[in-house]
Structures are given as C-alpha cells and as structure tokens.
N, C-alpha and C positions, 0 to 999 in steps of 0.2 A: 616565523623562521622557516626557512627552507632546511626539509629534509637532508639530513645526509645524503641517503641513498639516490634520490632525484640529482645531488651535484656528481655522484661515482658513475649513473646512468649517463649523463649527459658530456662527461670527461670519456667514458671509453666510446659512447656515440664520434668523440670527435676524432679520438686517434685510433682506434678501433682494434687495441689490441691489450688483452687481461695483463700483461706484465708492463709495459708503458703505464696505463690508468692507472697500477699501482703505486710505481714508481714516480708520479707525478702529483698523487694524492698520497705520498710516505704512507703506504698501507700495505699489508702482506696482498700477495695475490689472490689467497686464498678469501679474503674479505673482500674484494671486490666479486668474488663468485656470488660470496652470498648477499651481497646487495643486490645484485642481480635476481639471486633466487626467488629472493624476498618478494623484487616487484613483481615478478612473473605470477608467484603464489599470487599477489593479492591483486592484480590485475585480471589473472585466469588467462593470461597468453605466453608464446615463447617472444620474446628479446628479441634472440641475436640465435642466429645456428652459421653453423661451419658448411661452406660450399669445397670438398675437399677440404684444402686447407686454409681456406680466406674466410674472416669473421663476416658475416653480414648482417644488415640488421632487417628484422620482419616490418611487414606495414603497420602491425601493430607499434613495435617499438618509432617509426615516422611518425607516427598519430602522435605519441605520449612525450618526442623531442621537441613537437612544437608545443604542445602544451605547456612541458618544463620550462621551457625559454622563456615563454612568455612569462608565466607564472615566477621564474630568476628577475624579470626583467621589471618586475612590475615592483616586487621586493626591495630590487635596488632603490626604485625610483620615492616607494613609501617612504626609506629610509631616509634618504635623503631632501626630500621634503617633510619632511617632520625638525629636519634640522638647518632649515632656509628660513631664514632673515626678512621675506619678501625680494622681487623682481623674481628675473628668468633666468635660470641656467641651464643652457643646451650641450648638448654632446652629440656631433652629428659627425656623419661621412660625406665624403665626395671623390667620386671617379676623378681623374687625373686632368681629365677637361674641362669638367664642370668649375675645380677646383682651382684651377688657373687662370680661365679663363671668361667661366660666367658668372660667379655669384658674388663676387668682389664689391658692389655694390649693392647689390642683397643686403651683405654682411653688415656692410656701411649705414643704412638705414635700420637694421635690428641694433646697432651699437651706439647709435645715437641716444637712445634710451638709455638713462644713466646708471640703470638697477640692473642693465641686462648681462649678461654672462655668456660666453660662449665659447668652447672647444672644437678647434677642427681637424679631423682627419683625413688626410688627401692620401688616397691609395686605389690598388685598380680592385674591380668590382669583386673580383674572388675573397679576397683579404676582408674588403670590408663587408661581404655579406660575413663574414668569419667575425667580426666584431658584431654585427649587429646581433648576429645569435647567439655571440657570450654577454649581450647585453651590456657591451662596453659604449657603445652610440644609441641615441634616440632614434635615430631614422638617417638613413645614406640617398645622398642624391644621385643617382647609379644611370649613366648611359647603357643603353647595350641590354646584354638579355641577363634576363634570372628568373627563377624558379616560383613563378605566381602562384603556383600550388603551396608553397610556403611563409610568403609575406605577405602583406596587406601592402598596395600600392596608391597613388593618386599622382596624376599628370603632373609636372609641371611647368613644360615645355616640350615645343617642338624644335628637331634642330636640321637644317639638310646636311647630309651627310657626303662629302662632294673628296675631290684630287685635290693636293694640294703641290706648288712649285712654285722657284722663283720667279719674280717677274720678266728673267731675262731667257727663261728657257721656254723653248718651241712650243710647249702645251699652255704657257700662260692664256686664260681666257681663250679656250677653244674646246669644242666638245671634238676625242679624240675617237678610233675603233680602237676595243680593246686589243687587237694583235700589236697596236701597237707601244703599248708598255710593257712589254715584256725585256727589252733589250735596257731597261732600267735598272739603278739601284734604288731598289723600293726599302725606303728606311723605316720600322714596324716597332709597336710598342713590344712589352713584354710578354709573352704568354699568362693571360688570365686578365688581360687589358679588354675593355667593352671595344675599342676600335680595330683593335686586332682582328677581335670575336667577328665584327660585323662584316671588315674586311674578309676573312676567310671563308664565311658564309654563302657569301656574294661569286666568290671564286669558285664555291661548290657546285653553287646552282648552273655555270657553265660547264662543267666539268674541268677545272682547271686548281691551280693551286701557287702556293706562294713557290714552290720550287721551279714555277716556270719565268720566276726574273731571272736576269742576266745575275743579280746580285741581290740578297737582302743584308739589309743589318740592322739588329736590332739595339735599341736605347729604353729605357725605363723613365728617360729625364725625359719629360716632352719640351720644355726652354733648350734642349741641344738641339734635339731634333728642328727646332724649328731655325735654330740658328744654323743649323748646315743644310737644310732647304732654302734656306735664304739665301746661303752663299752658292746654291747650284750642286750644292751633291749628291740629289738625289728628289725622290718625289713621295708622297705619302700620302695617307685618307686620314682625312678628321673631320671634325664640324668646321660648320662654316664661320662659330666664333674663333675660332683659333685665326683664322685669316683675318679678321676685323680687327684684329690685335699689332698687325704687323703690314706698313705698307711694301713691304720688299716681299710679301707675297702673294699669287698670284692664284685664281680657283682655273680648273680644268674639271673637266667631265667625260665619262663614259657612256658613247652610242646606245641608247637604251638601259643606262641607268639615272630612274629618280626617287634620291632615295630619301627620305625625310624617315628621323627617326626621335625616339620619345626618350626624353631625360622626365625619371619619372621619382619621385619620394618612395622609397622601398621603406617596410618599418614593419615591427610585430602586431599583431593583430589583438591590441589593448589597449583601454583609454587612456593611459599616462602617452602613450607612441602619437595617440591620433592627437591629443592636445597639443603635444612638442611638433609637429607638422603643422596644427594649426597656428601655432602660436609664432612659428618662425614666417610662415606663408604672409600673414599679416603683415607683415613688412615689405613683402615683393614691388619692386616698381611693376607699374601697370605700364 
C-alpha cells in the first residue's frame, strides 16, 4: 500500500499549492505541512521552497515525483491484476491525431482477440501526459514534444508533418514561399495540442509567429477543422494521415521545410508500462 504521505506529495506536486492539496485531500493545511516535513526529514532534503511568493519544487523533489508515480502506478496495476480473470486489459492515450486518424486499425486487430480489453483516451498531449502521471493510462501515443527526461519512450512511427487545404484552393499540391501564407486563415488546434506545438516552433525558427496571419482560429475538434478546410475556409499543418483520410484534401508545402516527425509510445519507466507497450505493439500491422 502506498503511503499516505507519497499520495499528499504528489497532489501538491500537481497543484502546487498547501491550501488547494488540502482541500482536495479533506485534510487541514497544517497536515499536509507535515507530510511534507516528514519526507524532507527522512529523505534529508528540502521539497518545495518559496521563490518570493510562488511554491516551487527542488530537483530533489523531480527525482522523488517520478519515483512516486511510478511506484502509484505500479500499485495500481498489481492491484488490478491480482483481480483479472485472464486476457488484456489496456488503458491507454492518444494525441488527437493519432487518435483519429491512425490507430483505428491497430485498435482493430488488439480487439479481435476475444479476452482483450481496452480504454481509450483521445486528448492533446498536456492532458494526457497529466494522466499518465496520475497513472490513470498505461502508456499515451503522444505526437509532438515532451519531456524525455521524464518518461520512458519507444518509436512508433514516423509521420511528415506537411500544409493542409482544399483541393480547390491555389496551394493545393504546390510547394509554396512562406511569405506567402500569411494573408490566410490559419485554422489551429488548441493551446497544449502536439501540432500546434510543432507548428509554432517552426514559426520561431524564422522568426515569425502565428500573429503574422491575416486571421487564426482556433478549434479543439480536429473532424470540424477538417470539415472547414474542406469547404475552403482556411488552411492548417497536420500529418499527412489526416489527408489520407479525406479526398477533398489537398497537401501543400513550405520552400525549405521537410519535416518528418515521430509519434512515439510515451510511458513510465516500470515493467507493468513496458509490458502494456509491448503487449498492445504486438498487434501493429506491419
């Protein structure tokens, strides 16, 4: 059984502040102090110190978050295989693209197996790295960047990362100069989206930015988005399966960008994570 103190650690790790943790774990404030005190004492470091007035946490306490995690996550998973029947049951993630538009068939062949089980979460990459470290998912299929110093990773594809329009507008199938998408409405996932992320990126490295389209707007649902590039109102960056998906649209490119990027298995770094990556992997069409 996991420690109290390890679950009051890893709740103010999240919201980072001694009256919220309390309040979120029904506990005076003053007991979540001494949870704190406690592991400081018996770890022989400080936590968390006050930057003026903003809680921050030490390198020490990073060291001892991914530990917990793992160590929560591993708990769960005993738990619940001590109380499985036989076959697989998954609990996984997936970015908004992956989720829509690549593993559909994946999914298809792990399901075919009649013992197998499986939960999926389609959210953008912030979110679900936020589950995988309360150990709600096995492992998230996460386009776009995150924090390797954190999770334990493995490939599992590659994807080019290109323009997307309908096929009746002027950039359909053409490699275009970027001066010249600026007088667009560039239509954008949500802040803390992997294509956004890559997007913006990309804009830095020019020195440029999304405030230099004519127009952005942003959607969270990628099925609208795709249906109003479809109908011409606007142009956007995804993978290039999102376009295999739909023949009303059309790829375009950027003079001097090629950009191929990695949809990769994000997971904690323990063997229940690595078996549930291996055990779903097993089913990938080749």
């Amino acid at each position: 059984m996991i420690d109290a103190r390890i679950e009051t650690f890893l709740t103010l790790c999240r919201v980072m502040n001694y009256r919220r943790t309390a309040e979120e774990l029904n506990m005076t404030q003053p007991a979540v102090t001494q949870h704190i005190h406690y592991l400081e004492n018996f770890y022989g470091c400080k936590l968390f110190i006050y930057d003026r007035k903003n809680l921050k946490m030490t390198s020490e306490a990073k060291m001892l978050k991914k530990y917990a995690e793992n160590v929560v996550y591993q708990e769960k998973k005993l738990k619940a295989q001590l109380g499985e029947k036989g076959g697989r049951c998954l609990s996984i993630g997936a970015t908004k693209t992956i989720g829509e538009y690549v593993i559909a068939e994946h999914i298809s062949e792990y399901l075919k197996e009649p013992s197998n089980n499986i939960s999926i979460y389609v959210d953008n990459t912030e979110r679900l790295l936020q589950l995988l470290s309360d150990g709600e998912v096995d492992f998230a299929l996460v386009e776009g960047f995150f924090d390797s110093s954190q999770y334990a990773s493995r490939l599992y594809r590659k994807e080019p990362f290109v323009g997307l329009c309908s096929t009746e507008h002027p950039f359909a199938n053409r490699v275009v100069s970027l001066d010249e998408i600026w007088n667009e409405n560039l239509i954008l996932r949500e802040e803390g989206s992997g294509t956004r992320n890559i997007l913006e990126q990309l804009l830095i490295s020019r020195n440029r930015s999304f405030s230099d389209f004519r127009r952005i707007t942003t959607i969270s649902n990628f099925g609208l988005i795709v249906r109003l590039i479809e109908t011409g109102n606007g142009i956007t960056f995804a993978y290039r399966a999102v376009r295999e998906q739909s023949t009303k649209l059309a790829e375009f490119s950027i003079a001097g960008w090629d950009i191929v990027r990695e949809f990769n298995y994000v997971y904690l770094d323990t063997p229940f994570s690595e078996q549930a990556v291996n055990d779903f992997d097993s089913f990938k069409i080749i």
